[in-house]
Structures are given as structure tokens and as C-alpha cells.
C-alpha positions, 0 to 999 in steps of 0.5 A: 476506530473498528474492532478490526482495524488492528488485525487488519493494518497488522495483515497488511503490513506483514504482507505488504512489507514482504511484498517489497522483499518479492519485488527486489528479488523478481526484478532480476529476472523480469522487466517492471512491466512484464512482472507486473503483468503477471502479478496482475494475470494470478491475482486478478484470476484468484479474485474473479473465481473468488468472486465468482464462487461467493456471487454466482455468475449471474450476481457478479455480472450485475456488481460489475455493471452496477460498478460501472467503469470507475471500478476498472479505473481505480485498477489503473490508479491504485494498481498498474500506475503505483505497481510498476513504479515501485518495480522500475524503482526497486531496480535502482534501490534498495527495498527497505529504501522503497517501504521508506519512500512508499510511507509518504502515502498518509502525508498525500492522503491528508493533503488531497482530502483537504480538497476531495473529503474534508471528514478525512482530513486530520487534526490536533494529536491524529495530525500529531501522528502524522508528522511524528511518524514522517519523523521516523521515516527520516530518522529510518532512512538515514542518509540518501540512497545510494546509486547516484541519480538513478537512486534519486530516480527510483526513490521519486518514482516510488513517491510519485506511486504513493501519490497515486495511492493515496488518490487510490485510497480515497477513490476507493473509499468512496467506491466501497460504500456502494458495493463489497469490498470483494467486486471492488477488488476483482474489478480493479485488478481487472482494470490494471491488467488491461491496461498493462498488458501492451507494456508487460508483453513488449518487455517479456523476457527473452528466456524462462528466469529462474524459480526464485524470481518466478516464485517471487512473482507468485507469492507477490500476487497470491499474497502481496496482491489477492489475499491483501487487497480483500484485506484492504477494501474491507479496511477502508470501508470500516475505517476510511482513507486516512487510518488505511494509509497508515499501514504505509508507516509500518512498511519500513519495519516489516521490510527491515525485519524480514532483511535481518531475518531472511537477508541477513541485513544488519540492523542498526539504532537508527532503524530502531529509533525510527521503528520506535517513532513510527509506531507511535505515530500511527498509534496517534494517527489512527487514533488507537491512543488519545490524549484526555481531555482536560475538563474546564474547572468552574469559577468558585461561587461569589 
């Protein structure tokens, strides 16, 4: 584990868990795809004239040709697919029920890297970690979620979106050890929008939505998607795949906080039981604490 892999997981789950806050309120406005449109139109215009500004013109052009098309293609996996998953589900549940179902991630990360990249795949107390923390979500959540079928709906459509963020994940590490974390992300963000732009336009909303939906939608690409995913590719390249996905087990918590904070949401023992076993899963998880080893004790000379 890196020197830096404690901030960085700490500045994603504070600005992914307000993310989930952005996406309920945004929702009441904008159709899923719509909202992710422009999500995807501010983040990815912030990350090229970033990119733009570090690397000049010239050099830019040159990382995007050497990136080739899997860089655009990760954008579909590991943003337009997940994004607008968690937005359609969001519309049927509740956000902190959304961060629960999005903590699957890790689970789906080690089960594809059994297959994919096996130097991620985990073991013994990180495994441990894993499963404690998979605990904790169950503990968190409680009971199903409301809604009816359409509950049920949206909190799959968020697992299926961890799938493709876990697939995401481990496609991007791989990615990021051959260019910069920053020509991963504005090639990504580009990527998505492409692709989502026939769908976002066809679902625009009829009339101008008010400005808490709209300054949800720009607080959820300037902070929820440019600064973060800056944040991200240079988590996975000093770190990996397995460690990244664990930001997802800290989700719930940063969600639920900023329900009690800003919400007014009640906050209840099981939802502090599961915090308790979540941090400590990633604790183990990410390998942050280990157990000592016990030594073998030598036989006594004869």
C-alpha cells in the first residue's frame, strides 16, 4: 500500500458519497440519460482543457493516438453504462440504499481478477476483509428496500452498474501503466459522452428545471466526476484494482453522514454497527492492518 493510498481513498469517498446526494436530487428534474449527458458535456470539457493546458496541443494529441481506442472505450464502461444505471436507479431508491448496492464492487472485482489478473486476486486476512465488509453492507442496509418491484429494479440496476465498474477498474489499471492517469480520464469522459449523447438528447426535458437540480448536475461533474476521476487513475496506478474498489465500502457511510447532516435523516445502531464493520473491512482489505505472522519455534536439540 502507498504512502498516498490513504488520502486518496479518503477524497474519493467523501466526494463519491456526495455524488449519490447529487444524483437523487438531480433526478427530479432530468431524465437518467439527459443528466448524465451534461455531467459527462462539464466534466469532460474541465479534464481536456486541464489536459490541454499541462500537455500543449501537440503532446495531447500524440497520448490520445498512443491510447488508441481503448481509452474511449473505457469511457463506455466505466462511465456512460454505470453513470446512468445509478441515475435510472436512483429514481426508484433511496441514495444511501444506491452506495449500499454500489459496495458490491470489490466482490466483482476479485471474482473477474480470478480469471483476468490473477496478482489481484486476494487472499487469507485481505479476503477476510473483503467478506467482512460485505457483512457490513448487510448489516447497513437492514431490510429490503422499499418500492416494491421497482425498488427491487433499481437496487439491481445499481449491482449490474458495480459489474461494469469493477470490469472498469481492472481495464483501467492496465490502461494507466502505459500513459498518465490524466489522458486516461479526459479520453474516458470523452468516450461516454459520445456514446451517450443520442440517448441524453432524446430524453432533454421539456422546460428549464429549477437550480437545485441544475447546481446538483454541476457539483456532480466538477466534483463528483473531473476532480475524482484525476483522483482515481492515479489511485490505480500506485495501488491497483482490488485496494481502488475498496473506496466503494465507505460509500454508504459518506452517504448516510451527509443524509443526517444535510437531509436531517435519522441515524439508527445499525447503520452504526455496519460503519464499524466496513471500516474495518477495508482496514483488512486493502491491507492497511495485518496480522503478525506467527514464526515456527525450533525443536530442541537432542
Amino acid at each position: 500500500m502507498s504512502r498516498t493510498y490513504v488520502p486518496y481513498i479518503a477524497a474519493l469517498a467523501l466526494l463519491w458519497g456526495a455524488s449519490y446526494m447529487f444524483i437523487k436530487v438531480a433526478v427530479r428534474g432530468y431524465e437518467p440519460a439527459a443528466m448524465i449527458m451534461f455531467r459527462l458535456i462539464i466534466a469532460a470539457a474541465l479534464l481536456l482543457a486541464f489536459f490541454l493546458a499541462q500537455r500543449g496541443a501537440g503532446r495531447a494529441v500524440a497520448d490520445f493516438r498512443a491510447l488508441g481506442w481503448q481509452g474511449f472505450a473505457l469511457g463506455v464502461v466505466n462511465g456512460a453504462i454505470p453513470f446512468t444505471l445509478i441515475a435510472w436507479g436512483e429514481k426508484h431508491i433511496d441514495s444511501g440504499v444506491a452506495a449500499i448496492a454500489n459496495a458490491t464492487v470489490p466482490i466483482f472485482v476479485v471474482l473477474l481478477a480470478l480469471r483476468w489478473r490473477p496478482s489481484e486476486a486476494v487472499r487469507g486476512a485481505r479476503l477476510g476483509g473483503i467478506l467482512l465488509g460485505l457483512v457490513g453492507v448487510g448489516v447497513l442496509a437492514g431490510v429490503h428496500p422499499s418500492g416494491g418491484w421497482w425498488g427491487v429494479a433499481g437496487t439491481l440496476a445499481v449491482v449490474v452498474a458495480s459489474v461494469s465498474y469493477a470490469v472498469g477498474s481492472l481495464w483501467g489499471q492496465r490502461l494507466v501503466a502505459r500513459t498518465s492517469g490524466l489522458t486516461l480520464a479526459a479520453t474516458s469522459m470523452i468516450g461516454g459522452l459520445v456514446v451517450l449523447i443520442p440517448l441524453g438528447l432524446w430524453q432533454l426535458p421539456s422546460h428549464v428545471p429549477g437550480w437545485k437540480e441544475s447546481g446538483s448536475v454541476v457539483a456532480l461533474a466538477v466534483i463528483g466526476t473531473a476532480l475524482a476521476q484525476i483522483i482515481l487513475y492515479r489511485v490505480l496506478r500506485s495501488d491497483g484494482a482490488a485496494r481502488v474498489s475498496l473506496v466503494t465500502y465507505l460509500l454508504p457511510m459518506t452517504a448516510l453522514i451527509y443524509g443526517v447532516l444535510l437531509l436531517g435523516e435519522p441515524l439508527t445502531w445499525q447503520e452504526l454497527a455496519g460503519m464499524t464493520l466496513i471500516l474495518g473491512g477495508v482496514a483488512l482489505g486493502s491491507g492497511a492492518v495485518k496480522f503478525p505472522r506467527r514464526e515456527p519455534v525450533a525443536a530442541p536439540s537432542p
